[in-house]
C-alpha positions in Angstrom: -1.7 22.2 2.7 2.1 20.9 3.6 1.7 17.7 4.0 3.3 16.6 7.7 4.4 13.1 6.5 7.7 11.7 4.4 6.9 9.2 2.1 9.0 6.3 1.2 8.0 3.7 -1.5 9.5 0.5 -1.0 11.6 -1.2 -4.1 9.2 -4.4 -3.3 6.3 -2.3 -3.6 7.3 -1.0 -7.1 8.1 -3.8 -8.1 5.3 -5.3 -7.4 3.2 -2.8 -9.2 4.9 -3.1 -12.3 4.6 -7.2 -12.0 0.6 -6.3 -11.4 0.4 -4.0 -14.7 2.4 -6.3 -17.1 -0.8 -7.1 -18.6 -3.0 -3.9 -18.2 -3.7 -2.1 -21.3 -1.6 0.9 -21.5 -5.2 3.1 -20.4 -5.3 1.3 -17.5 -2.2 0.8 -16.0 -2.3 5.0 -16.4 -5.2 5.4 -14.2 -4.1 2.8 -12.3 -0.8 5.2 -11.6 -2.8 8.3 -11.3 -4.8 6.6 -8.7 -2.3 5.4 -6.7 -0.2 8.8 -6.7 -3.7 10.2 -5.1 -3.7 7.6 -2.9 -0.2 8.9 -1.5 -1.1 12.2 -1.2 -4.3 10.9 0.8 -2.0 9.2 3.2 0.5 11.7 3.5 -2.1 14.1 4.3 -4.4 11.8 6.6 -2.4 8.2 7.4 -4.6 7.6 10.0 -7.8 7.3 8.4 -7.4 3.8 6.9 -7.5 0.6 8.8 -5.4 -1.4 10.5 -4.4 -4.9 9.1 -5.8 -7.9 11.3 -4.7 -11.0 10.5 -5.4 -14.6 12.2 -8.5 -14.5 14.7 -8.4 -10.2 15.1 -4.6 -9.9 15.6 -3.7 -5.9 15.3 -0.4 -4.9 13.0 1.2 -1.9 13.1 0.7 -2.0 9.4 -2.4 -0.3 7.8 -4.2 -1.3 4.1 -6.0 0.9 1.2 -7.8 -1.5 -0.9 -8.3 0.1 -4.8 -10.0 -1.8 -6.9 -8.4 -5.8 -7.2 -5.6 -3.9 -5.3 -4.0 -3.3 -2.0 -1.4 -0.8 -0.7 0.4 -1.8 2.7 1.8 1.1 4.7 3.4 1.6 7.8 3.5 4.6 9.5 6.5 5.5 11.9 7.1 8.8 13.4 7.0 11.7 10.5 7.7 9.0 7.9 5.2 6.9 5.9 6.4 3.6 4.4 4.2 1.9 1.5 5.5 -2.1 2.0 2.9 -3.8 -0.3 0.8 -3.1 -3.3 -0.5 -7.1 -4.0 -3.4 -8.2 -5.7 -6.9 -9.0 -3.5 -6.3 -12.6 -4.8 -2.7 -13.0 -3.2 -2.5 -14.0 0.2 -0.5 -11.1 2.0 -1.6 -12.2 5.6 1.2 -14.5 5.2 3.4 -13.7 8.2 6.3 -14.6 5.6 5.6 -11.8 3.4 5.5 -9.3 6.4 8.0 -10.4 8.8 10.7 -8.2 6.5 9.2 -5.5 8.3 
């Protein structure tokens, strides 16, 4: 199946996922990765099957969310071109309009 979607991963993002696996044992932080490259493919092949993000009393973002484990993967979709913003821990606050307003 060709997948209909271009996908870009932010330098934020990665670097964020290496901060996250600083600490992971070098098993996990491989599934983690081999998880996360699925994860891709799934949204290049289907980007509109995960939620939106909502944040402060139901507001809608153009920005949608994966969560995976203590993870989550912020994307934005725009035309033939998927963006991944975000991958943050569950126990960060990334409703913070601050962290999003970049985008």
């Amino acid at each position: 199946m060709a997948l209909k979607y271009k996908l870009i991963v932010s330098d934020l993002a990665e670097d964020e996922l290496k901060r996250l696996s600083h600490r992971m044992s070098k098993n996990r932080l491989i599934k983690l990765r081999e998880k996360i490259l699925k994860t891709y493919i799934n949204i290049q092949e289907m980007p509109w099957m995960y939620p939106r993000l909502y944040y402060e009393k139901k507001t809608k973002t153009d920005f949608r969310k994966i969560v995976y484990q203590n993870y989550i993967i912020i994307y934005k979709i725009q035309k033939n071109q998927i963006t991944i913003l975000r991958i943050v821990s569950v126990k960060e606050n990334y409703l913070k309009p601050k962290l999003l307003e970049i985008y």
